[in-house]
C-alpha positions in Angstrom: 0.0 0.0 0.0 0.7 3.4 -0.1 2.8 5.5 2.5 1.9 8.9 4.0 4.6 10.0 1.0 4.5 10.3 -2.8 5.4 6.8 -3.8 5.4 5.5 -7.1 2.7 3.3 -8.0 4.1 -0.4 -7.6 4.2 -2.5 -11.1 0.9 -4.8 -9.9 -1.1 -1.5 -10.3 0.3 -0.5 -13.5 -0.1 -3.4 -15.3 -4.0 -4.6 -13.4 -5.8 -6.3 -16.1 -8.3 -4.3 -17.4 -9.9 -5.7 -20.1 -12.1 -7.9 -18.0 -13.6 -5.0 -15.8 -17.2 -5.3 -16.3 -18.7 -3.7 -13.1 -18.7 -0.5 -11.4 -16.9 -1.9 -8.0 -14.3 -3.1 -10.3 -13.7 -0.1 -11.9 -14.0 2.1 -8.7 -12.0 -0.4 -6.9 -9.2 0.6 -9.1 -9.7 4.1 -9.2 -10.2 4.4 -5.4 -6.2 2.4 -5.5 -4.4 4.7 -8.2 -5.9 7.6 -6.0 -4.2 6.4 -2.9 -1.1 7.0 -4.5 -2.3 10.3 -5.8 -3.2 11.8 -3.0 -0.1 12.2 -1.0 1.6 14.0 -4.2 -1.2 16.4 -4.4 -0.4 17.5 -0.8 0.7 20.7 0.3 3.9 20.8 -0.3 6.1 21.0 3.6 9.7 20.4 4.4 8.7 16.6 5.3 7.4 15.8 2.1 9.2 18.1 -0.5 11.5 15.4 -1.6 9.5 12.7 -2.0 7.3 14.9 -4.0 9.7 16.4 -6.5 11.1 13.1 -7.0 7.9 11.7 -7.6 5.3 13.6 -8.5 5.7 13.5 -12.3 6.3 10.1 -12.4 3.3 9.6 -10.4 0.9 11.3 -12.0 2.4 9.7 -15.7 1.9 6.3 -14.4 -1.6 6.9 -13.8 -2.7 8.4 -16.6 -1.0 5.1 -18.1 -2.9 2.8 -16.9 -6.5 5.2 -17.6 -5.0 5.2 -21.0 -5.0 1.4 -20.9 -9.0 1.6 -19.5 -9.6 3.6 -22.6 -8.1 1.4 -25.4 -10.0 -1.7 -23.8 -13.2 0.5 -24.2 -12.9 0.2 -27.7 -13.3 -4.2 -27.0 -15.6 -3.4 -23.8 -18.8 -1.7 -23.5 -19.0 -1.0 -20.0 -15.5 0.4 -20.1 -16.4 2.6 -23.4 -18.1 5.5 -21.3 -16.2 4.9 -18.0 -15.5 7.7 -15.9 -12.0 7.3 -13.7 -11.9 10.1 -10.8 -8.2 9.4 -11.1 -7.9 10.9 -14.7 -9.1 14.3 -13.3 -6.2 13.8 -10.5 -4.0 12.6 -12.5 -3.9 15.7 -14.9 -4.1 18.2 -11.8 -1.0 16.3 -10.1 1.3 16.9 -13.8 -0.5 20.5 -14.5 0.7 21.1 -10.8 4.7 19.2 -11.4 5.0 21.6 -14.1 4.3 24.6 -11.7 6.2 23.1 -9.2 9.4 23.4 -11.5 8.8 26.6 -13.0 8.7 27.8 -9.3 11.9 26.7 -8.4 10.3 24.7 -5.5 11.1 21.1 -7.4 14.5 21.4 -9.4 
């Protein structure tokens, strides 16, 4: 699982089967576990967890777009995943959007 910190996501959730998702728990099940790793990058941003943030946030946020990408190409084989809506894909995009401020800051280097 998931630390307090910005961890990347580990290679079982990037690579969760998800062709075979035909019901909403199944999909929100997997959306509610890329969003535990989402969360503690979206965090303000504090001395404790600067690090683990600039080191991966980005990588974080790519990963899980990844695997929505993955959800959307097997909507094109699966109906119920054709229209699915991820919660993740909405914090996904913040979490880059807010990398690339991070940078441009100076706060992440």
């Amino acid at each position: 699982m998931a630390t307090e910190n910005c961890a990347q996501l580990p290679d079982a959730l990037q690579t969760t089967p998800v062709n075979h998702i035909s019901q909403n728990s199944e999909l929100l099940s997997l959306d509610n576990r890329l969003d535990i790793y989402l969360k503690p990058c979206l965090a303000p941003v504090t001395e404790q967890n600067k690090k683990a943030i600039c080191a991966n946030g980005k990588l974080v946020a790519e990963q899980t777009l990844r695997v929505i990408a993955r959800i959307d190409q097997a909507g094109l084989r699966n109906p119920f995943l054709a229209n699915a809506k991820v919660r993740s894909y909405a914090n996904g995009s913040a979490l880059l959007d807010r990398m690339k401020k991070l940078r441009a800051d100076g706060t992440c280097i």
